[in-house]
PQR file with spaces between the fields and no chain letter, atoms N, CA, C, O and H, PARSE charges and radii, in Angstrom:
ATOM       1  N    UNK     1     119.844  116.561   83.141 -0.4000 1.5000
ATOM       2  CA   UNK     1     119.704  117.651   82.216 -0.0000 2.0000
ATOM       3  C    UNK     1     120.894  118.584   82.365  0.5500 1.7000
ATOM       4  O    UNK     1     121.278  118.909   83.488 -0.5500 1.4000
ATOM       5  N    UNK     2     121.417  118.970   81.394 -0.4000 1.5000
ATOM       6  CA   UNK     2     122.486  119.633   81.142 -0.0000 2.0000
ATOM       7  C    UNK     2     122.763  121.135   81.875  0.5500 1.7000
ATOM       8  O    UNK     2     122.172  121.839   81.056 -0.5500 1.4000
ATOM       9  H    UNK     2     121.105  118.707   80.481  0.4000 1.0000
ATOM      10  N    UNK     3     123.193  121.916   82.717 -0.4000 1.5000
ATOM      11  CA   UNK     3     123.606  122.628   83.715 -0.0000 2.0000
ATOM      12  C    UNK     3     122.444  122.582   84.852  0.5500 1.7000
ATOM      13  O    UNK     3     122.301  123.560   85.586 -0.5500 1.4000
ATOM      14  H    UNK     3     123.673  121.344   83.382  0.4000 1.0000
ATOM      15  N    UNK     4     121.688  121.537   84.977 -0.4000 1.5000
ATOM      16  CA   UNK     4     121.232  121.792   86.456 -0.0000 2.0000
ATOM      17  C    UNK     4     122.225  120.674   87.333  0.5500 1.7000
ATOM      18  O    UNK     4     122.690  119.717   86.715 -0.5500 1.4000
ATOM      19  H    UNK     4     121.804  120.743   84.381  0.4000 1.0000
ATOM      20  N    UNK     5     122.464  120.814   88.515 -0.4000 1.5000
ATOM      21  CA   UNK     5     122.920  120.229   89.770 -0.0000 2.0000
ATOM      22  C    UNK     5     122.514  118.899   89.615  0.5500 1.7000
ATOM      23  O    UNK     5     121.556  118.522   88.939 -0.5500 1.4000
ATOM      24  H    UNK     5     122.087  121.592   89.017  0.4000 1.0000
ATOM      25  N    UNK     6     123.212  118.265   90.210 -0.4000 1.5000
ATOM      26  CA   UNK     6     122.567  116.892   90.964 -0.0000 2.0000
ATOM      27  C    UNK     6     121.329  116.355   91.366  0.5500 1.7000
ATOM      28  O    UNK     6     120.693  115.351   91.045 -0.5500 1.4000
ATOM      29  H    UNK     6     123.990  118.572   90.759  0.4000 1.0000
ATOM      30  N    UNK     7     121.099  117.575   92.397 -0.4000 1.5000
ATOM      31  CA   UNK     7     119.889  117.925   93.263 -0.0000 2.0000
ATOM      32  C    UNK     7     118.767  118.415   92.395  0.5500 1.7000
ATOM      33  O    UNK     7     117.608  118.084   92.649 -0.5500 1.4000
ATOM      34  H    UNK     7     121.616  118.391   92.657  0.4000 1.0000
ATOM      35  N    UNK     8     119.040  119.124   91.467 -0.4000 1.5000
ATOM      36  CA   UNK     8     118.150  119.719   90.541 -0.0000 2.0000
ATOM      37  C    UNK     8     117.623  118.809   89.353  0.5500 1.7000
ATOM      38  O    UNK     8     116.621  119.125   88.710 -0.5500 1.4000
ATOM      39  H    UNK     8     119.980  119.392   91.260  0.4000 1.0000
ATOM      40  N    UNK     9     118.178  117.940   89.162 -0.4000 1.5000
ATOM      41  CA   UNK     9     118.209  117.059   88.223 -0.0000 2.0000
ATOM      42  C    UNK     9     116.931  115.952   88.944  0.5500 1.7000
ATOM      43  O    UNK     9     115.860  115.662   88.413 -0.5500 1.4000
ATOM      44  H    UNK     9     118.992  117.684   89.683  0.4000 1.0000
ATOM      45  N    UNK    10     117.572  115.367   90.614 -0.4000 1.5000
ATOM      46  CA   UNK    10     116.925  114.737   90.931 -0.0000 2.0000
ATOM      47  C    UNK    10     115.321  115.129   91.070  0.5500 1.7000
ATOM      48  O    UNK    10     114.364  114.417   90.766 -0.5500 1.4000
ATOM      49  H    UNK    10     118.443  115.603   91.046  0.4000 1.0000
ATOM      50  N    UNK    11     115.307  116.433   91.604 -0.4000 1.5000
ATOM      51  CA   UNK    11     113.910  117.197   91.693 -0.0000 2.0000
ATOM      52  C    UNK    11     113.176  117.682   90.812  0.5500 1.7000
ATOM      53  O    UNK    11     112.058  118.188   90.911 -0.5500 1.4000
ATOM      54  H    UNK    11     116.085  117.012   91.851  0.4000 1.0000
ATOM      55  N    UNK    12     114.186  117.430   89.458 -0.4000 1.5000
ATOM      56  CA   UNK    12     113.227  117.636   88.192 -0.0000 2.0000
ATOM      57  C    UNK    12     112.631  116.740   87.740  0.5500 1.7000
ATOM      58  O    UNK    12     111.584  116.980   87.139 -0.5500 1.4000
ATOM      59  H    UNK    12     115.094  117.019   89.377  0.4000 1.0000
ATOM      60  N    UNK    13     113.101  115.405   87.881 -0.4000 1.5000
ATOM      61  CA   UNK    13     112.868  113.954   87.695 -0.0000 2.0000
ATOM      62  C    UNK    13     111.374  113.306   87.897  0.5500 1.7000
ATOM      63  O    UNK    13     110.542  112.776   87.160 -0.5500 1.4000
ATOM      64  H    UNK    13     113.952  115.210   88.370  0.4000 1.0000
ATOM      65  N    UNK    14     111.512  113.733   89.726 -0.4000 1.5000
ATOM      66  CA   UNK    14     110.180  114.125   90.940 -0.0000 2.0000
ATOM      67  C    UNK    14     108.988  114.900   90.103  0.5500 1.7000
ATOM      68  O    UNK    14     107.859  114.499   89.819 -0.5500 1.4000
ATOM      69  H    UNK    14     112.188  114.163   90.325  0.4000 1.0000
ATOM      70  N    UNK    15     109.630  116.136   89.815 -0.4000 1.5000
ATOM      71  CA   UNK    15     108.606  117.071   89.357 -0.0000 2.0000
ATOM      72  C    UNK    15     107.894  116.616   87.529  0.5500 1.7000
ATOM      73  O    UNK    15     106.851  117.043   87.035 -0.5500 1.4000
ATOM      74  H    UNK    15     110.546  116.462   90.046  0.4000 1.0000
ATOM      75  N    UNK    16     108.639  115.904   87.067 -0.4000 1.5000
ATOM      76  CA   UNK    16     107.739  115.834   85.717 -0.0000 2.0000
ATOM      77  C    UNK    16     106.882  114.134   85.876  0.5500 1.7000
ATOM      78  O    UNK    16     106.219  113.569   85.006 -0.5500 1.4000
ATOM      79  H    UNK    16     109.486  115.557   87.469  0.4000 1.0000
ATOM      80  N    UNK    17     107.255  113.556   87.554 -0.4000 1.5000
ATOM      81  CA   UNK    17     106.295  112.403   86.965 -0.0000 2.0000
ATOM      82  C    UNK    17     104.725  112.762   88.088  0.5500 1.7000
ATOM      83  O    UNK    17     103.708  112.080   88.221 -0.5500 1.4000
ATOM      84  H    UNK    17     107.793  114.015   88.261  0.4000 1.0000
ATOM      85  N    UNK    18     105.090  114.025   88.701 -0.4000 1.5000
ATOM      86  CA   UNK    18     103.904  114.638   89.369 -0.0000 2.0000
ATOM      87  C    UNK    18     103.947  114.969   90.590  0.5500 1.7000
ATOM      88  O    UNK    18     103.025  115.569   91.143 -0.5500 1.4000
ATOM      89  H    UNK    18     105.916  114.578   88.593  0.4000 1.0000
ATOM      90  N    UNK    19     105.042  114.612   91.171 -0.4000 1.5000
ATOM      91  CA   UNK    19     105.304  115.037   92.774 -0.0000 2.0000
ATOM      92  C    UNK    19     105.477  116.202   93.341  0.5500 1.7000
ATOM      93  O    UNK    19     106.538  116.804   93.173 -0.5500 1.4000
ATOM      94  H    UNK    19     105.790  114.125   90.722  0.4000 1.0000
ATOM      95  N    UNK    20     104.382  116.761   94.171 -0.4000 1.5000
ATOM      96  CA   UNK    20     103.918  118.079   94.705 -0.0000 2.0000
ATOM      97  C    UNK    20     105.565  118.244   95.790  0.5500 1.7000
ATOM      98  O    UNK    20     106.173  117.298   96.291 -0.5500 1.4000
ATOM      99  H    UNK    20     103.520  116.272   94.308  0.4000 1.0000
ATOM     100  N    UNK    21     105.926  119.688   95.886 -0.4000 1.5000
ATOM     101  CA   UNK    21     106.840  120.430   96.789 -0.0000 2.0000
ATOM     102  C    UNK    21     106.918  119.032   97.908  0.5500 1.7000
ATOM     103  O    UNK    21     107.722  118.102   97.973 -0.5500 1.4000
ATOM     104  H    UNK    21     105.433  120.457   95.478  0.4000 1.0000
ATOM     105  N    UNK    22     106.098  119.262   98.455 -0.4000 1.5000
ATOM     106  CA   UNK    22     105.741  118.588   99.645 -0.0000 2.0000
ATOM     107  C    UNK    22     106.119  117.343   99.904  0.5500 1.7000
ATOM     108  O    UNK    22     106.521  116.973  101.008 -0.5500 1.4000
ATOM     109  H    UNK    22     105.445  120.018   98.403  0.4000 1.0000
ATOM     110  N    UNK    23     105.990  116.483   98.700 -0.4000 1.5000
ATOM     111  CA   UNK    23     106.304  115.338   98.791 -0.0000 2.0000
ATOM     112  C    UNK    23     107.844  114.697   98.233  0.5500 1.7000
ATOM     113  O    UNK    23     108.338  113.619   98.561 -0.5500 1.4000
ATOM     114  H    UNK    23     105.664  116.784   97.804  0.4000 1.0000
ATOM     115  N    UNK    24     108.329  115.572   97.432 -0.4000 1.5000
ATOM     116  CA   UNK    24     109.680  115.442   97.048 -0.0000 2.0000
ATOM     117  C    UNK    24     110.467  115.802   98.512  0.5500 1.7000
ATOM     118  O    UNK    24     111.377  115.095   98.947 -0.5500 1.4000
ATOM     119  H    UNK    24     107.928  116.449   97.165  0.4000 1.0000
ATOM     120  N    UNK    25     110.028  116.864   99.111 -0.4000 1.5000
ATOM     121  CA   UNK    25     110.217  116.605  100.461 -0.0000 2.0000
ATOM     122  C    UNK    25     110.891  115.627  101.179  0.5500 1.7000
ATOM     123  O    UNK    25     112.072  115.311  101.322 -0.5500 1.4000
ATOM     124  H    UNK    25     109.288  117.438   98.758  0.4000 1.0000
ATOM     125  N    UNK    26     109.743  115.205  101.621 -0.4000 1.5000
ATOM     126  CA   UNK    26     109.344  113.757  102.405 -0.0000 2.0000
ATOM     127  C    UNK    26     110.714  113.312  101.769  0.5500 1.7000
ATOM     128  O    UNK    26     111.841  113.479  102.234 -0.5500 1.4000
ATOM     129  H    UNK    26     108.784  115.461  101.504  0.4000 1.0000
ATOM     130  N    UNK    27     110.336  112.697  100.579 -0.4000 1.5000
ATOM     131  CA   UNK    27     110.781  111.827   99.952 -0.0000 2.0000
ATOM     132  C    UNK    27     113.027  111.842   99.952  0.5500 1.7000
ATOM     133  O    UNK    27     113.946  111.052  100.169 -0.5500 1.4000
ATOM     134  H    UNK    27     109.419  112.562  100.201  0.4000 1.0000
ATOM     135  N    UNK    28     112.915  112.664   99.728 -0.4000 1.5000
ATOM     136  CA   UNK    28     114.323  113.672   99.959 -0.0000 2.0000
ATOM     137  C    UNK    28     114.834  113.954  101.005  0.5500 1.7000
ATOM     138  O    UNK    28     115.881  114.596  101.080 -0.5500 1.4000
ATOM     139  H    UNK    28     112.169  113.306   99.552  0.4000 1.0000
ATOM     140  N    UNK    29     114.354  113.636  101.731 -0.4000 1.5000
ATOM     141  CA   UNK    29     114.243  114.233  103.182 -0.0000 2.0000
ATOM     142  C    UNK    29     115.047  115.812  103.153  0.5500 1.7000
ATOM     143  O    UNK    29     116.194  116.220  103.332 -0.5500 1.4000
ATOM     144  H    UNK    29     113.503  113.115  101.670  0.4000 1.0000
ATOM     145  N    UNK    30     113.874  116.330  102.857 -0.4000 1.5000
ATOM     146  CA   UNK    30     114.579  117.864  102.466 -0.0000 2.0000
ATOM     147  C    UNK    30     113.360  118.583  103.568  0.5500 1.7000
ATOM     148  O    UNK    30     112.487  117.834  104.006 -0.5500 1.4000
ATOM     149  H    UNK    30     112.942  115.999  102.712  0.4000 1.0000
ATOM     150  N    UNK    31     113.372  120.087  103.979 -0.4000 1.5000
ATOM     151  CA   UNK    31     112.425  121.207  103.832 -0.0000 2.0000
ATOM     152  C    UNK    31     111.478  121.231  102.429  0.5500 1.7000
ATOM     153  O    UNK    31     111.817  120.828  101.316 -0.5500 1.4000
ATOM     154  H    UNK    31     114.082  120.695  103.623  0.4000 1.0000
ATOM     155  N    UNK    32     110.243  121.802  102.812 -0.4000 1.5000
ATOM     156  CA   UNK    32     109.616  122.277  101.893 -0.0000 2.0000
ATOM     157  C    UNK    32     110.179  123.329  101.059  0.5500 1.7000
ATOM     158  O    UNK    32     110.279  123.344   99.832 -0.5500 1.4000
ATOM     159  H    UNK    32     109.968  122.128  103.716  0.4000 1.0000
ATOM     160  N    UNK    33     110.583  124.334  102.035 -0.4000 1.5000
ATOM     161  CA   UNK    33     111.280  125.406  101.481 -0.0000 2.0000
ATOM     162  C    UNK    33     112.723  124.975  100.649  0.5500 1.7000
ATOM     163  O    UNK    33     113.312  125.884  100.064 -0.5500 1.4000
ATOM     164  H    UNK    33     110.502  124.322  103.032  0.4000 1.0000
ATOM     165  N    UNK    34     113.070  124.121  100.620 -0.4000 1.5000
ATOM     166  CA   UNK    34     114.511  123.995   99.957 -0.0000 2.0000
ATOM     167  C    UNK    34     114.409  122.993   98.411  0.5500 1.7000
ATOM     168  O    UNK    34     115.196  122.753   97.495 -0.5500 1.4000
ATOM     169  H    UNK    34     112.592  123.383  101.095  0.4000 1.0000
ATOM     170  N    UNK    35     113.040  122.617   98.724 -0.4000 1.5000
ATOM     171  CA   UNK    35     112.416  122.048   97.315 -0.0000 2.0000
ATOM     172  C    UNK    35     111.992  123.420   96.460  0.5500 1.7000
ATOM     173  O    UNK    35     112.359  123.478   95.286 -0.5500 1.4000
ATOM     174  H    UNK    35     112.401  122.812   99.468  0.4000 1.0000
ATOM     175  N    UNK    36     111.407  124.262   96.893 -0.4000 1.5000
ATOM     176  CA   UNK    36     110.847  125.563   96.308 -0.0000 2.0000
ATOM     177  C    UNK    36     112.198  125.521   95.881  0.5500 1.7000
ATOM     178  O    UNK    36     112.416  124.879   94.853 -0.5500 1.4000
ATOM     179  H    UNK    36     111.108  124.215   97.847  0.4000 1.0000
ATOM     180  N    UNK    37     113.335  126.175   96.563 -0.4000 1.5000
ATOM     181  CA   UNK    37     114.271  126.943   96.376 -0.0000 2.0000
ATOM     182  C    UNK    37     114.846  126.315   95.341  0.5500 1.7000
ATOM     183  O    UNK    37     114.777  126.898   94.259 -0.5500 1.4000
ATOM     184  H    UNK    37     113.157  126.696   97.398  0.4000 1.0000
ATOM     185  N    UNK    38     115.575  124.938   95.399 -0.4000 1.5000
ATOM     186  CA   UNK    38     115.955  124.173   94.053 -0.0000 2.0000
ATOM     187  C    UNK    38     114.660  124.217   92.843  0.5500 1.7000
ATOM     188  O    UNK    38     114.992  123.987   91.681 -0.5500 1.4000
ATOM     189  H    UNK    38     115.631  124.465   96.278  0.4000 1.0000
ATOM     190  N    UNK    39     113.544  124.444   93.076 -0.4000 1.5000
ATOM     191  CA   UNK    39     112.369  124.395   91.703 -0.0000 2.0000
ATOM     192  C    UNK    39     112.783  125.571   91.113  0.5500 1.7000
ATOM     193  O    UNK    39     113.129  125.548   89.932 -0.5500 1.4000
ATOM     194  H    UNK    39     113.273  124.631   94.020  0.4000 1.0000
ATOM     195  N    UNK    40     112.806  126.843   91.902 -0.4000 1.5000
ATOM     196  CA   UNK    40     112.915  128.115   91.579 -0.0000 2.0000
ATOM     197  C    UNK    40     114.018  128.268   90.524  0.5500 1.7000
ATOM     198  O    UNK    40     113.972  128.976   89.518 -0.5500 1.4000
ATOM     199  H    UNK    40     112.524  126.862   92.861  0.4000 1.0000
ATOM     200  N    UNK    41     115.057  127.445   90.952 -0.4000 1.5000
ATOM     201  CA   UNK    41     116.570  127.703   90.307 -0.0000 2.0000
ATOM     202  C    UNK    41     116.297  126.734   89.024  0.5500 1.7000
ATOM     203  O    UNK    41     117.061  126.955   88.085 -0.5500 1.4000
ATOM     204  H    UNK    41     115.095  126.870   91.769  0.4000 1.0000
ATOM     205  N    UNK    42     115.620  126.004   88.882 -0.4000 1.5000
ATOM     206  CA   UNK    42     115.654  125.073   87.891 -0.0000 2.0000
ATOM     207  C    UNK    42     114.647  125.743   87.006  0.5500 1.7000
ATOM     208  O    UNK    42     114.867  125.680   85.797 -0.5500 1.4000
ATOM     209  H    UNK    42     114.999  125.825   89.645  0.4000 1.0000
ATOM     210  N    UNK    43     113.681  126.315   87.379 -0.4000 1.5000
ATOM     211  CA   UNK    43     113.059  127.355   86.660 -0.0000 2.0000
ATOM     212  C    UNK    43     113.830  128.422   86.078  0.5500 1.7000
ATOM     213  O    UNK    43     113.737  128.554   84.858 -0.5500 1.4000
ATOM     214  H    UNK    43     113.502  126.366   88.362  0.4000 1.0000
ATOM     215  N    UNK    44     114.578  129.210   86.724 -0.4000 1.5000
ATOM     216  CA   UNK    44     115.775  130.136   86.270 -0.0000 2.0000
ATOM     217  C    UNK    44     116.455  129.811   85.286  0.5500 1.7000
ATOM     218  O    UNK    44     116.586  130.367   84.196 -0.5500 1.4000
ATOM     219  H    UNK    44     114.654  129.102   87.715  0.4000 1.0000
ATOM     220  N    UNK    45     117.066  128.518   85.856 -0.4000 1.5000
ATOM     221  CA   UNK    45     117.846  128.374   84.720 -0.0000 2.0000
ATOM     222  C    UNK    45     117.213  127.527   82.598  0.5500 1.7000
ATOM     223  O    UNK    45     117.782  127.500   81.507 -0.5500 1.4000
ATOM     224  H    UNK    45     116.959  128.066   86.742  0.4000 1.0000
ATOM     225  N    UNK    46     116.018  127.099   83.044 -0.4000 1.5000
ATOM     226  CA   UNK    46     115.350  126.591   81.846 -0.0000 2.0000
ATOM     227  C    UNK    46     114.409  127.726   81.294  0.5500 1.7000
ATOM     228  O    UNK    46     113.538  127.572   80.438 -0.5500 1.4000
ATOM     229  H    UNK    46     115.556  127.121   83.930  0.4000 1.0000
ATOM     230  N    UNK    47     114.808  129.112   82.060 -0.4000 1.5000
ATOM     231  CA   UNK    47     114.218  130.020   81.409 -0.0000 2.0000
ATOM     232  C    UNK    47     112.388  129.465   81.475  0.5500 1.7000
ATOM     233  O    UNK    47     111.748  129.572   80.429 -0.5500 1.4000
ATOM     234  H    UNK    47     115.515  129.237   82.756  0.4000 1.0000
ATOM     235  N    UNK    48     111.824  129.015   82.484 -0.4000 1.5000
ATOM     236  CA   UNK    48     110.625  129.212   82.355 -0.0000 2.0000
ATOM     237  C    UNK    48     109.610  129.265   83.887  0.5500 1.7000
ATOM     238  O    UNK    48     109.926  129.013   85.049 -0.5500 1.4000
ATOM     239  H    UNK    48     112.345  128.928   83.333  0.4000 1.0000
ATOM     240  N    UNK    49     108.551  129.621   83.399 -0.4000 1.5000
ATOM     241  CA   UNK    49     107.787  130.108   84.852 -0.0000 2.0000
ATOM     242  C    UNK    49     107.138  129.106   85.962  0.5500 1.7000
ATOM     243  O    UNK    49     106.979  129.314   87.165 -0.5500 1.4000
ATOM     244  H    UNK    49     108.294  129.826   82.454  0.4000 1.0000
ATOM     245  N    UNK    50     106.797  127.896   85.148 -0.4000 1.5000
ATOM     246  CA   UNK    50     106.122  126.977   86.476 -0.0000 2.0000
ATOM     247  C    UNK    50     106.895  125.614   85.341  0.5500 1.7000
ATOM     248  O    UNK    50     107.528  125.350   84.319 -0.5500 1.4000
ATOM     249  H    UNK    50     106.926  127.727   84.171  0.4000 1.0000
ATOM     250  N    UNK    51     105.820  124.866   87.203 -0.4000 1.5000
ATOM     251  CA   UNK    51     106.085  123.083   86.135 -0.0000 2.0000
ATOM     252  C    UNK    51     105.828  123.037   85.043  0.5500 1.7000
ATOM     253  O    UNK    51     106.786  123.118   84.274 -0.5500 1.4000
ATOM     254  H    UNK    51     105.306  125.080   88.033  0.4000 1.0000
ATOM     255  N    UNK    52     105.006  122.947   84.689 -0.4000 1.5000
ATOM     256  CA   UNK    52     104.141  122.661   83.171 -0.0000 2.0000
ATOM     257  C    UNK    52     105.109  122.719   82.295  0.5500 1.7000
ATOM     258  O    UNK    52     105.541  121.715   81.730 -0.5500 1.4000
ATOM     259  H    UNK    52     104.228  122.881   85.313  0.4000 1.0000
ATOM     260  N    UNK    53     105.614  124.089   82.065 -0.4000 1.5000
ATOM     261  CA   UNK    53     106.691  124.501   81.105 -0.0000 2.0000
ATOM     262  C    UNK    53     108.354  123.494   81.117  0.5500 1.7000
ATOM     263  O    UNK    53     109.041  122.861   80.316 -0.5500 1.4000
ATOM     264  H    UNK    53     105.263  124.904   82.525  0.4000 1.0000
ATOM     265  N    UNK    54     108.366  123.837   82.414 -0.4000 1.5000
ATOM     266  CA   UNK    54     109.625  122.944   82.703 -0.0000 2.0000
ATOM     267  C    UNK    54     109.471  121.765   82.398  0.5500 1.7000
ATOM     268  O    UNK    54     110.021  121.370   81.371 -0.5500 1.4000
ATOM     269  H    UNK    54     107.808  124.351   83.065  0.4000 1.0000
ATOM     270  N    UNK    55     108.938  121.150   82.934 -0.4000 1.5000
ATOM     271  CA   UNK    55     108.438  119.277   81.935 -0.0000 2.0000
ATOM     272  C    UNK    55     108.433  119.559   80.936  0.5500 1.7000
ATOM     273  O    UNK    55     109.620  119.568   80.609 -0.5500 1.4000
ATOM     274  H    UNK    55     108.491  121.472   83.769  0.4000 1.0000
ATOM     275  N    UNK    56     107.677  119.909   79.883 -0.4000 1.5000
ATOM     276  CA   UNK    56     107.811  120.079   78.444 -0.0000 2.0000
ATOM     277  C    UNK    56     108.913  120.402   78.214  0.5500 1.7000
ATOM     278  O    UNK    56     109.366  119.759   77.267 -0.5500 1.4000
ATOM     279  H    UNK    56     106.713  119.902   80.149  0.4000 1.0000
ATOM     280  N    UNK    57     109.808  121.332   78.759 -0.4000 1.5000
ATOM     281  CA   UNK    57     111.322  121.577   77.920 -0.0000 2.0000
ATOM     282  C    UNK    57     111.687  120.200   78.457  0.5500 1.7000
ATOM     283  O    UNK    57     111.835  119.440   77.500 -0.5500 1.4000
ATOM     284  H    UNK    57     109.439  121.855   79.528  0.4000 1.0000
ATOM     285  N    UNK    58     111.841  119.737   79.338 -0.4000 1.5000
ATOM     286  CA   UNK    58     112.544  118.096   79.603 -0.0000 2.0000
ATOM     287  C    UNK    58     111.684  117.382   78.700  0.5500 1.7000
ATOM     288  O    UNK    58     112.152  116.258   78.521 -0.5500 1.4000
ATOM     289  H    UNK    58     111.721  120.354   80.115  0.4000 1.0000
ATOM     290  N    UNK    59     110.932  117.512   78.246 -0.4000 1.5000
ATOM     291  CA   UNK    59     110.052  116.250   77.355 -0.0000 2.0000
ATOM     292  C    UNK    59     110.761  116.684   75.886  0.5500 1.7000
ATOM     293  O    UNK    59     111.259  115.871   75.109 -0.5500 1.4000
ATOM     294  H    UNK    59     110.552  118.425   78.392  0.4000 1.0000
ATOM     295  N    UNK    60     110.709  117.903   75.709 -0.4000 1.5000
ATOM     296  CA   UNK    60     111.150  118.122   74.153 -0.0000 2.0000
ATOM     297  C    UNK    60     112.943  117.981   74.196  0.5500 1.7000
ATOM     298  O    UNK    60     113.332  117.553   73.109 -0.5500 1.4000
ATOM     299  H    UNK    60     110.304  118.565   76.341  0.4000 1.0000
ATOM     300  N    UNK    61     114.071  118.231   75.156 -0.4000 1.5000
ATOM     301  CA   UNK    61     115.213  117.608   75.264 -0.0000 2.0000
ATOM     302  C    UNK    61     115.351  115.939   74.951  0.5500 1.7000
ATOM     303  O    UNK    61     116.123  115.375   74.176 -0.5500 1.4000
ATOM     304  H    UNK    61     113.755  118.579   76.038  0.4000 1.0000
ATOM     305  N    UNK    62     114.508  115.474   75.677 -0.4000 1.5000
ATOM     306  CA   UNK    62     114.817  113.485   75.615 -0.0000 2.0000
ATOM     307  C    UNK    62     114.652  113.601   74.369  0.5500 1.7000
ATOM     308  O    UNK    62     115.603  113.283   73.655 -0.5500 1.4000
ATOM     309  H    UNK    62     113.881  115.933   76.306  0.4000 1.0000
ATOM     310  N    UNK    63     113.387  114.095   73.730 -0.4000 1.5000
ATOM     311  CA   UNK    63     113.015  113.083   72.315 -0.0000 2.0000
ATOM     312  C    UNK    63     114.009  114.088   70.810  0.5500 1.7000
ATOM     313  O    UNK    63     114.097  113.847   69.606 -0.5500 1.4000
ATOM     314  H    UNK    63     112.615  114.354   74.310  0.4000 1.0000
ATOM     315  N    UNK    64     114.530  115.099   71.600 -0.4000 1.5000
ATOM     316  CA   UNK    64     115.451  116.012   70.433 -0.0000 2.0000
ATOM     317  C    UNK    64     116.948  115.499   70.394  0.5500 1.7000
ATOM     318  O    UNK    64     117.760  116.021   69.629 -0.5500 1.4000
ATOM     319  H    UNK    64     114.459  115.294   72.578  0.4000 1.0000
């Protein structure tokens, strides 16, 4: 997606097919806290407040 990171991209990926903080984690081998911190920024920057929203703007980008 167009101005998020690498990292942000990858964790947005994670986050719209359902993967909790926690487990992008794991998975990433990241902190919990550094998954927040990249969600937060990817929130910032798509201008919206939680997942929910953020998936839908990535759902309405692919099919626009």
């Amino acid at each position: 997606m167009k101005n998020l990171t690498k990292r942000e991209n990858q964790i947005m990926e994670l986050i719209s097919i359902g993967f909790s903080n926690k487990q992008i984690a794991q998975k990433l081998e990241l902190s919990r806290h550094t998954v927040a911190a990249h969600a937060g920024n990817i929130y910032r920057k798509l201008q919206v407040q939680n997942r929910a929203h953020a998936v839908n703007i990535l759902f309405l980008k692919a099919i626009s």
